[in-house]
Phi, psi and omega in degrees: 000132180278180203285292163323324136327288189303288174332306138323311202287307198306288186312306204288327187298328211256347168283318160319293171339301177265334153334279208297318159312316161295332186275322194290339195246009195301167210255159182237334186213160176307313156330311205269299180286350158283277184235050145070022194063027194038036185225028198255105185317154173338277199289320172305309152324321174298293217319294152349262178311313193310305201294329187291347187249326172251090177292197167272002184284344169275338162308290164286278192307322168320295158329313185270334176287297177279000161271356164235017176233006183056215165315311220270350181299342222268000187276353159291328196282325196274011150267301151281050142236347177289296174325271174002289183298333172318290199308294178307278197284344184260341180245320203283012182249356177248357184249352169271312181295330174323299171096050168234192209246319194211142163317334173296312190305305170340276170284006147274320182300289175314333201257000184030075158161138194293342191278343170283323166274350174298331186299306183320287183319299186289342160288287176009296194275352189275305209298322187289309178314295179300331179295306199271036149275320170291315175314313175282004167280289162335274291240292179311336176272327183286335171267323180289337170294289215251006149288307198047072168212162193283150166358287191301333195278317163316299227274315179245016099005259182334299197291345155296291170331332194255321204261341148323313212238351174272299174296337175290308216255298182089219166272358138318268196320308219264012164274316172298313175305310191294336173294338185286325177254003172279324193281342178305309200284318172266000154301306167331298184266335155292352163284332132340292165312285179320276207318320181278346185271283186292002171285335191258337160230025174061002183258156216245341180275099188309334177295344182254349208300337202267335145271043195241127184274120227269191195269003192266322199084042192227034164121201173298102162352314217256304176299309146324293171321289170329287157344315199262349171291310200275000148297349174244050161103334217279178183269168159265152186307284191316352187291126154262156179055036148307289143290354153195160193318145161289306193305323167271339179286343195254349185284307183278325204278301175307309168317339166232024187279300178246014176278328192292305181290023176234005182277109222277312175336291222270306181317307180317305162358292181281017176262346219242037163243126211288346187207182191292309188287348186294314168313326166299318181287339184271350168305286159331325151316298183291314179289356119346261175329283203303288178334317194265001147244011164268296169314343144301285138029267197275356158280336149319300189314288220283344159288329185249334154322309214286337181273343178279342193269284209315299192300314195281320196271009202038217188264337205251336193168270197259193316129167211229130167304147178310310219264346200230056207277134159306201196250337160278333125344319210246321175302315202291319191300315170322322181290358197108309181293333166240162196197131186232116166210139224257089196280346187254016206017052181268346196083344180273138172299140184198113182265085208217212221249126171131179170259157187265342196209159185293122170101331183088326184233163184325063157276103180209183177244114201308327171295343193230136201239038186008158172333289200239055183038009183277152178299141160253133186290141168277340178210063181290130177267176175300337162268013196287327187265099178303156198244119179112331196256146191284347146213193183271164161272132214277300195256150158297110178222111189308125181281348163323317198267349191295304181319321188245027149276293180034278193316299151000267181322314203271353186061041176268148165345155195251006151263352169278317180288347154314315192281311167301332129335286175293335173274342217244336180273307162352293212270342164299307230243317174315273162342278110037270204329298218299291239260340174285342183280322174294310172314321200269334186265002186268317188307309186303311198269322196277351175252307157311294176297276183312344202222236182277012161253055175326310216276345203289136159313136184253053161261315189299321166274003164290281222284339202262303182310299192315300159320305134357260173308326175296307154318310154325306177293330159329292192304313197293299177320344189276282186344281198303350153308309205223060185307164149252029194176153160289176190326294175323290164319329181309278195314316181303316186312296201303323192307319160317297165328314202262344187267325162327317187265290190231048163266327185288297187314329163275324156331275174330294198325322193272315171270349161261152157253354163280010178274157190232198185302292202292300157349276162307326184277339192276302208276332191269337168260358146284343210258304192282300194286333180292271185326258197311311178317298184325289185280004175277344204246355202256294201278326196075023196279313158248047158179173214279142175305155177272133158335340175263031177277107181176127168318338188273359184276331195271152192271113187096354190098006211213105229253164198312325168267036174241342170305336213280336195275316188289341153325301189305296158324317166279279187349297205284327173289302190296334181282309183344279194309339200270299185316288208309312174281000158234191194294135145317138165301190194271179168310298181312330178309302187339316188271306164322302170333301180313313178286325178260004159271010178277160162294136171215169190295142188280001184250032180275175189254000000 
């Protein structure tokens, strides 16, 4: 059976799977589609959250960022898994005895006003938006690789699948689908590991792999990896602050430290468990869980850096002739994803420290072709020629592909590259779910019920949500068409947004009792209108990127996915002040505060 074939049979096996799940869990009521009835046990709840929270940017993308950004990659693992813990212990057990339906409802209630919560809904929906951009954007690399069908064709695939088992099901369906794509997923990604981990040092744990000396006998992993960067031009793996700044690593690493406790998806998580103390064990679950592939993580990057420059550069270097590239080279390059122009005319592939094409990324014309088949760039410049490298660097490599060339590369069985196929649409399609159910319950219930439709029914606000989410998918599948960055960066933007907007207003909302209405609402549109205007002027996202995308432009030193901590900050100054300077909320608010920071019994419901 070929690889494609196999690759169909897996994916295809794992869509039944959640089909069938969605149909078997399908929600009956607004309850059952908001949080799932409140009746979804502990440890399913971690699995649930786990998956819902390592989306693909932790899957595909994370991996590939510290396999080219090295030490400085590790401020994504100590962000989301720090955020995470942040997320447990300081929020989610006082927004769960709160007892409401959604984060926005939360800061309507606490903030006694709808206009607080329309703000809420609406960062909500930009924060979401931007998140299931990088996902369908995973969904779209994982089916044009390993399908071999185009982008688009990927993209609504996925959005059928999400939208089946996300509109049917609701926050039923899609916490039993998530247990279910958790288990896809973190099968996915450590059998790889194990296997590349003991093809290269011979220890069967990835987790120790990277202290490990390698199995050829020809030193220390870390060091060697190091050795072979800086003979081709490169910063060493082990450098900190190579490519940025402490001040921006300490920037992004917060930023997504509290856009994660600031995420209505992951939050939500925590109404659909039947009692307070439950939350807490399913928090505990989830970091379990989350833990056995964050420990991973960084011996995947740094294995599949060191195996891809070794296989492209051959035993000798110099570089591997063009005509005797494997075959997955030459697959990823249809895709796009990898990209070669052959700057010495040697015929050879040759991979080293510069850019390969003008611009930094793959331009070119799909049609003209070189002598020995390699793309010629249409308009390659003068920075094109690494400085420092012993030639230039030839290729283009998308850092999204590394987790799932990986396998490839490394020459494993074709049911381990199936199987990673199927973990990399998992952890796409999980997430995708989470943040599309949110999306759909903010316009129904927090925009429409609350605001403008009081009277609808709930069968009428069943049907509006549904209506929603589908329009949603609409939206997200464009997005995911037209990313502006890779997965990680996507995902980081939404997390900046979410730490800008409603991580403070939840913060306060729980530990003041003097933040008022005007307060929040001031601090969640300054955080927000601040933070993305930062990153549309950087990024280019709805308009051409700027010339002025360079560290020396940024404000503090401090690039667009890092913004989100200083965002947070003007958030946090500004509702102060506005409370300080207007009426206290009423007593009863006061007194609500008071009451969900008290101790209670841990088995309440």
């Amino acid at each position: 059976m070929s690889l494609q074939d196999l690759t169909a049979l897996v994916v295809g096996f794992t869509f039944v799977l959640y089909i069938g799940i969605a149909f078997w869990t399908r929600a009956n009521s607004t309850s059952e589609f908001y949080i799932a009835g409140k009746h979804v046990p502990p440890v399913a709840n971690g699995m649930a959250t786990a998956a819902d929270w390592m989306s693909a940017a932790s899957f595909i993308s994370m991996a590939g960022l510290i396999a080219f950004l090295g030490y400085e990659g590790s401020m994504y693992l100590m962000g989301w898994t720090g955020g995470y813990v942040l997320l447990a212990m300081l929020l989610a057990p006082y927004l769960r005895k709160f007892g409401k339906f959604t984060v926005p409802e939360f800061i309507g209630e606490r903030y006694d006003s709808d206009l607080a919560r329309f703000v809420a809904a609406l960062c909500l929906i930009f924060i979401s938006f931007t998140y299931v951009a990088g996902q369908m954007r995973g969904v779209g690399i994982v089916f044009s690789r390993f399908l071999e069908v185009q982008i688009d064709v990927g993209l609504a695939v996925g959005m059928g699948i999400v939208f089946i088992y996300a509109v049917l099901g609701g926050m039923k369906g899609i916490t039993y689908t998530q247990v279910a794509q958790y288990c896809v997923l973190i099968f996915a990604y450590t059998v790889p590991a194990v296997f590349i981990s003991m093809q290269l040092t011979g220890n069967p744990i990835p987790q120790l792999a990277l202290g490990s000396t390698m199995a050829d006998g020809s030193g220390h992993l870390l060091l060697k990896l190091d050795q072979v960067l800086m003979d081709l031009g490169f910063n060493a793996y082990t450098h900190p602050f190579n490519d940025s700044s402490m001040i921006n690593v300490l920037a992004i690493t917060f930023a997504l430290m509290a856009g994660t406790a600031g995420l209505p998806h992951v939050i939500v998580r925590f109404f659909t468990v039947p009692r307070v103390a439950d939350a807490r064990r399913s928090a505990a679950w989830a970091l379990v869980f989350i833990a056995l592939l964050y420990t991973v993580a960084p011996a995947v990057g740094g294995l599949a850096r060191l195996n891809l420059i070794t296989t492209v550069n051959g035993p000798d270097g110099t570089g591997t002739p063009y005509d005797t590239m494997p075959g997955w080279f030459r697959t990823w390059e249809n895709s796009g994803l990898i990209a070669w122009f052959d700057h010495n005319h040697d015929g050879k592939v040759q991979h080293a420290a510069g850019r390969a094409f003008a611009g930094g990324k793959p331009v070119f014309d799909r049609e003209v072709r070189g002598e020995s088949g390699q793309r010629l760039v249409t308009n390659p410049g003068p920075g094109d020629v690494a400085e420092g490298a012993p030639f230039a660097n030839e290729i283009y490599v998308d850092r999204d592909i590394m987790v799932l060339a990986n396998p490839e590369i490394a020459g494993l069985p074709d049911w381990v590259i199936a199987l990673i196929a199927a973990g990399g649409i998992a952890a796409a399609l999980s997430t995708a779910a989470g943040l599309l159910l949110v999306i759909s319950v903010a316009v129904s219930h927090d925009i429409l019920k609350s605001t403008f439709a009081k009277n609808l029914s709930d069968k009428q606000e069943l049907t509006a949500g549904r209506v929603a989410a589908a329009v949603s998918i609409v939206i997200a599948g464009y997005l995911g068409s037209n990313p502006p960055a890779f997965v990680a960066q996507v995902v980081a933007f939404a997390f900046g947004l979410a730490a800008s907007s409603l991580f403070p207003v939840i913060l306060l909302g729980i530990f003041s009792t003097r933040m008022n209405k005007w307060g929040a609402v001031a601090g969640m549109l300054t955080g927000l209108i601040f933070t993305m205007g930062y990153i549309i002027y950087f990024k280019g996202v709805f308009i051409a990127p700027m010339a002025e995308n360079v560290p020396s432009n940024w404000f503090l030193g401090i690039s667009p996915e890092g913004i989100g901590t200083v965002g947070m900050v003007l958030n946090l100054c500004v509702a102060l002040t506005v409370s300080h300077f207007s009426a206290p909320p009423p007593a009863k608010i006061r007194a609500l505060v008071e009451r969900i920071r008290m101790p209670e019994d841990p088995d309440m419901t």
